[in-house]
ZABAGU-826298 format. One record per residue (C-alpha): x, y, z; residue number from 0. Coordinates in steps of 0.05 Angstrom, whole numbers. Layout:
N
{torba {X, Y, Z}, NUM},
...
***
This chain:
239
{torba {2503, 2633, 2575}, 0},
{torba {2518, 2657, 2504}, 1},
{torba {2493, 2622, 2438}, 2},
{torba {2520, 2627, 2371}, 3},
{torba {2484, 2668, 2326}, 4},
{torba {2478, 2602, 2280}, 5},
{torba {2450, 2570, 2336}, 6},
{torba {2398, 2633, 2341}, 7},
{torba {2382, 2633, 2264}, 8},
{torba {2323, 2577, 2241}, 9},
{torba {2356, 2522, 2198}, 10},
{torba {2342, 2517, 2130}, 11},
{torba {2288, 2459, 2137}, 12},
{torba {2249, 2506, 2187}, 13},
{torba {2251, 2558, 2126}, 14},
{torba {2237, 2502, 2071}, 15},
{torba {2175, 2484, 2116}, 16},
{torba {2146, 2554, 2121}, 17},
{torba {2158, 2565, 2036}, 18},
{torba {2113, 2494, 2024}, 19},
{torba {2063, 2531, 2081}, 20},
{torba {2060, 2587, 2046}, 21},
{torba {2053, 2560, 1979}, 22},
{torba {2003, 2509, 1990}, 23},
{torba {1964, 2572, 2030}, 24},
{torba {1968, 2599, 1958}, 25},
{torba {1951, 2535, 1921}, 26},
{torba {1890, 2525, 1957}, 27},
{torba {1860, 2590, 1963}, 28},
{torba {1867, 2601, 1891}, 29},
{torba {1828, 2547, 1887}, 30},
{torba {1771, 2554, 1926}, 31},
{torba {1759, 2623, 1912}, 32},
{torba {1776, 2621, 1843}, 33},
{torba {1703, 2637, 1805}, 34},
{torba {1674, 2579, 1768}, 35},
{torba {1683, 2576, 1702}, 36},
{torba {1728, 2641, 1692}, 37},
{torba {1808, 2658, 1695}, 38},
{torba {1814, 2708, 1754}, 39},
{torba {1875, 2725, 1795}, 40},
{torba {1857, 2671, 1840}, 41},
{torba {1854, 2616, 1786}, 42},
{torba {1930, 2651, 1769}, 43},
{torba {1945, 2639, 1846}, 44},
{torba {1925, 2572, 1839}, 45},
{torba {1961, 2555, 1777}, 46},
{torba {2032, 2581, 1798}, 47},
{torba {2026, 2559, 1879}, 48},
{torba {1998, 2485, 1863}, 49},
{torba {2058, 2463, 1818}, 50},
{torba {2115, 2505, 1865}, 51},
{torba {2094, 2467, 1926}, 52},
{torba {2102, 2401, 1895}, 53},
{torba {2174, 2420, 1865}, 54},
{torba {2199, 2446, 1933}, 55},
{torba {2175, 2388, 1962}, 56},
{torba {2213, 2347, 1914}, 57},
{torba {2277, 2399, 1924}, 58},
{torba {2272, 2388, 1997}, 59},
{torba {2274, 2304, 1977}, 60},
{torba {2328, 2321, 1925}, 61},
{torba {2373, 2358, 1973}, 62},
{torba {2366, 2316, 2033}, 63},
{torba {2433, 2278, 2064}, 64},
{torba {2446, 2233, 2083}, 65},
{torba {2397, 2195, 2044}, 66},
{torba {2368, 2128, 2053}, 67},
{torba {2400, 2101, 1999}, 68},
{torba {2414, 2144, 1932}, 69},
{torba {2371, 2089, 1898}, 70},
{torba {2307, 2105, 1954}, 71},
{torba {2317, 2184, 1930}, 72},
{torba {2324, 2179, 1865}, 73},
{torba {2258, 2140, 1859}, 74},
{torba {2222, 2178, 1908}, 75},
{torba {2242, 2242, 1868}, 76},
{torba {2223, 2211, 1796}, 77},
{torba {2151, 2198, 1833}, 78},
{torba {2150, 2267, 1855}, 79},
{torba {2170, 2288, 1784}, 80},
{torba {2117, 2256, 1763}, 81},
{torba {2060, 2281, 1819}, 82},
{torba {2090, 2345, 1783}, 83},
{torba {2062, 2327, 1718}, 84},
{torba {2004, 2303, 1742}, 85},
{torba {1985, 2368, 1784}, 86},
{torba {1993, 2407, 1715}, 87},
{torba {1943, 2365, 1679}, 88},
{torba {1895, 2363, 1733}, 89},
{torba {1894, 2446, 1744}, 90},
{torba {1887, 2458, 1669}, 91},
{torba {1820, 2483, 1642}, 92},
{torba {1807, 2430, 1597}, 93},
{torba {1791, 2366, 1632}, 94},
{torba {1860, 2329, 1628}, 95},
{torba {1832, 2275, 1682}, 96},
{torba {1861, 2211, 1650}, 97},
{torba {1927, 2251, 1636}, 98},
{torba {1932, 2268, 1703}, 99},
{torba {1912, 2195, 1735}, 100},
{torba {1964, 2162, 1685}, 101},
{torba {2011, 2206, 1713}, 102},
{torba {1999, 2193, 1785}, 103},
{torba {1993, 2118, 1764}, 104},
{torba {2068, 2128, 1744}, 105},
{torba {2093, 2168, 1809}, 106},
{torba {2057, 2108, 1848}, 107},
{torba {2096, 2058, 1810}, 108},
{torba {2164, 2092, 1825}, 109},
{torba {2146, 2103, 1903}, 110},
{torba {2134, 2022, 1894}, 111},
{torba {2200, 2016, 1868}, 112},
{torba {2235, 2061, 1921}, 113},
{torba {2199, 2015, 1974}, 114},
{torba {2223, 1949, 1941}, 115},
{torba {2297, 1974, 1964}, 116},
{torba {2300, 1942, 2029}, 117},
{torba {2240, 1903, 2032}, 118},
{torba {2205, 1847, 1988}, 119},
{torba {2136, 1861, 1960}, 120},
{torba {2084, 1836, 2001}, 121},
{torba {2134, 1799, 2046}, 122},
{torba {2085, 1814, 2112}, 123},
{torba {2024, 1802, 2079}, 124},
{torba {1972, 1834, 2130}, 125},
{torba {1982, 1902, 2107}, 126},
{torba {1988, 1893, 2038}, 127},
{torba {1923, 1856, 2044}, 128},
{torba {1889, 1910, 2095}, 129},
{torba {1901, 1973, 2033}, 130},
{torba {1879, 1928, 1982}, 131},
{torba {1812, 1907, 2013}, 132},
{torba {1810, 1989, 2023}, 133},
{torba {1819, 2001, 1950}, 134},
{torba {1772, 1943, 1929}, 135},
{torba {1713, 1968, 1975}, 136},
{torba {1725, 2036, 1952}, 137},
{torba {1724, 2014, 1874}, 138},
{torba {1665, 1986, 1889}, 139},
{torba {1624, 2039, 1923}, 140},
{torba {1647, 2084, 1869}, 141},
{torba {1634, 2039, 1803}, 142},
{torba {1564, 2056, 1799}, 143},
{torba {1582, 2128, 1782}, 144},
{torba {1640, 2113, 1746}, 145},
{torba {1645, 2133, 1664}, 146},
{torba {1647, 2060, 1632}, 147},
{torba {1709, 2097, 1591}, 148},
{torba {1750, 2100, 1658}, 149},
{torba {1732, 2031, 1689}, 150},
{torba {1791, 1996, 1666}, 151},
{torba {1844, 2055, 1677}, 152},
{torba {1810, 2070, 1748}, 153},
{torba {1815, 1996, 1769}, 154},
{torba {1889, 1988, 1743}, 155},
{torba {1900, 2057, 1791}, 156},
{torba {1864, 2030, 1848}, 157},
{torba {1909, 1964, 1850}, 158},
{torba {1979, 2011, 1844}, 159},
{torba {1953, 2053, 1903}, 160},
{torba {1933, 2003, 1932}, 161},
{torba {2007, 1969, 1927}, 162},
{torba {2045, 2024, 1939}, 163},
{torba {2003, 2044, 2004}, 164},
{torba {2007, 1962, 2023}, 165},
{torba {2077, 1965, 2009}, 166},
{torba {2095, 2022, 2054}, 167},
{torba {2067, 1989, 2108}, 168},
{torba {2101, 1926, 2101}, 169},
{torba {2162, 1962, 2098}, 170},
{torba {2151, 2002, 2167}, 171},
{torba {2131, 1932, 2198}, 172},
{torba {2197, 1904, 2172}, 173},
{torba {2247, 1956, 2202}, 174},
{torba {2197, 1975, 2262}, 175},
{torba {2263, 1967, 2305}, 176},
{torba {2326, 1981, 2261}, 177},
{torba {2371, 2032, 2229}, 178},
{torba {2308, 2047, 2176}, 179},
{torba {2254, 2050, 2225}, 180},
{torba {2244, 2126, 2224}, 181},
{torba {2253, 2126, 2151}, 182},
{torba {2204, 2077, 2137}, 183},
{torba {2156, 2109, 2194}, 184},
{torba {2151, 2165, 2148}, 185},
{torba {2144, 2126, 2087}, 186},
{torba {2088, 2091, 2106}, 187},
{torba {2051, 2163, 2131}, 188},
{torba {2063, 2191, 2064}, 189},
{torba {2036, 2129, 2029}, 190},
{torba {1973, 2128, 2069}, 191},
{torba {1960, 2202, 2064}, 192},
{torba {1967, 2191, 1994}, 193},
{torba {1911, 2139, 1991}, 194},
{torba {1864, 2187, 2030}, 195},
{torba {1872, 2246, 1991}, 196},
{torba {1855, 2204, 1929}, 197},
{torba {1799, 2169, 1959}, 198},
{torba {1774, 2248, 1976}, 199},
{torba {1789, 2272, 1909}, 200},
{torba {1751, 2208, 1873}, 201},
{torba {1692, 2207, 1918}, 202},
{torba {1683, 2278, 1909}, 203},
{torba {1694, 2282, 1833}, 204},
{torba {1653, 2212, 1821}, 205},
{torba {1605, 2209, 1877}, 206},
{torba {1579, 2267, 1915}, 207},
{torba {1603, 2335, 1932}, 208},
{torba {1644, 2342, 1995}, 209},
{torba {1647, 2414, 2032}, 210},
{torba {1711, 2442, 2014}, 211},
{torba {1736, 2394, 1982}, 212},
{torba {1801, 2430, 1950}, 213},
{torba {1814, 2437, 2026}, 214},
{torba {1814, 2376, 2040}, 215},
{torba {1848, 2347, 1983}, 216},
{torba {1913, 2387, 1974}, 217},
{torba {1927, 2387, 2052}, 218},
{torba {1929, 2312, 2051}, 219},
{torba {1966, 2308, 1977}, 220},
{torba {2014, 2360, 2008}, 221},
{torba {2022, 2327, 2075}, 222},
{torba {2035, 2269, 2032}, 223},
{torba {2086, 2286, 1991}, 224},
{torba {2117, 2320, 2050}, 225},
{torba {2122, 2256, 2097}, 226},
{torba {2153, 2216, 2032}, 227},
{torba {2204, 2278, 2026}, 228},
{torba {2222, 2258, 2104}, 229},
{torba {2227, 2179, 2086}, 230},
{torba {2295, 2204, 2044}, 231},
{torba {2335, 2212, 2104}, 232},
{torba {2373, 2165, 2146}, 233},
{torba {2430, 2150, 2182}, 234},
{torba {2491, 2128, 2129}, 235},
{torba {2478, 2143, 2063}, 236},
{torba {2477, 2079, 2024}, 237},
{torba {2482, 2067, 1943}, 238},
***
């Protein structure tokens, strides 16, 4: 039995998915080998891998049809525009922390906004209520250790996270069984990811080391990011 040589030839995703690999291979090896303190080639590793995976990630969202809804991927790419930003402050040598947190607080906001397309905010209150009591017992294991400087913009973060990770699962509850369901499957994977790579990266920055932390961290940012990318695509593309 024959098959096309287009049927032979790995589609374009499969390629997409080995390039975000590969760069977040990059990203996080620069990091962790990178020597303390100093600007080495794997510092430089780290610096051009950590941004590239995050725009190809938000290419792959960009390029994706049929979408959602063109309103769902255009504020799902803004966020991701805006993890961009934030990935830049947070790798730079000077300590850009509240940069970078105000410009995660921002890509948050937007993935709250791409949620509130089909679904109302906090319609199915459970899971709104289950991230937020996960947010709150987390801000308060980590406010002993927190600068008094960031208590205010740490808490306002918290509550957004919180939200956006709440919101994502009321949205996967709502369309559990309709046209959306895969979309909002992967929407609420991405959004929970999210919260765990920030909890990782807080606890580790604010409370105590964690073993390989970097590890840790971008995997889950990545896998993150990558699972939101997947939320883009559905069945009809809608305005």
């Amino acid at each position: 039995m024959s098959v096309s040589n287009a049927a032979m030839r790995p589609t374009s995703s499969l390629w997409t998915g080995l390039a975000v690999l590969l760069l977040a291979v990059g990203a996080i090896a620069g990091a962790t080998f990178a020597t303390a303190g100093e600007i080495d080639g794997w510092r430089w590793l780290h610096w051009v891998c950590k941004p590239l995976t995050t725009l190809l990630i938000l290419a792959t969202a960009w390029r994706t049809k049929p979408a959602v809804s063109t309103r769902y991927r255009r504020w799902i790419v803004v966020g991701m525009a805006c993890s961009l930003v934030g990935d830049v402050f947070l790798m730079l040598p000077q300590d850009e922390f509240v940069a970078g947190l105000v410009s995660f607080l921002l890509a948050h906001a937007c993935f709250i906004v791409a949620l509130l397309g089909d679904s109302r905010f906090a319609e199915r209150p459970w899971g709104m209520l289950a991230c937020v009591a996960y947010g709150v017992f987390n801000l308060w294991a980590l406010w002993p250790s927190l600068p008094v400087p960031l208590h205010l913009p740490v808490v306002v973060y918290v509550l957004v996270l919180a939200c956006m990770g709440g919101q994502a699962v009321v949205r996967e509850r709502k369309h559990a069984t309709d046209e959306l369901a895969t979309s909002a499957h992967w929407s609420m994977m991405g959004a929970l990811i999210f919260m765990l790579s920030d909890t990782l990266l807080a606890w580790d920055r604010f409370r105590f080391v964690i073993p390989l932390s970097t590890l840790w961290v971008l995997v889950t940012y990545y896998t993150a990011l990558w699972c939101l990318a997947r939320s883009v695509r559905g069945g009809v593309e809608r305005r």
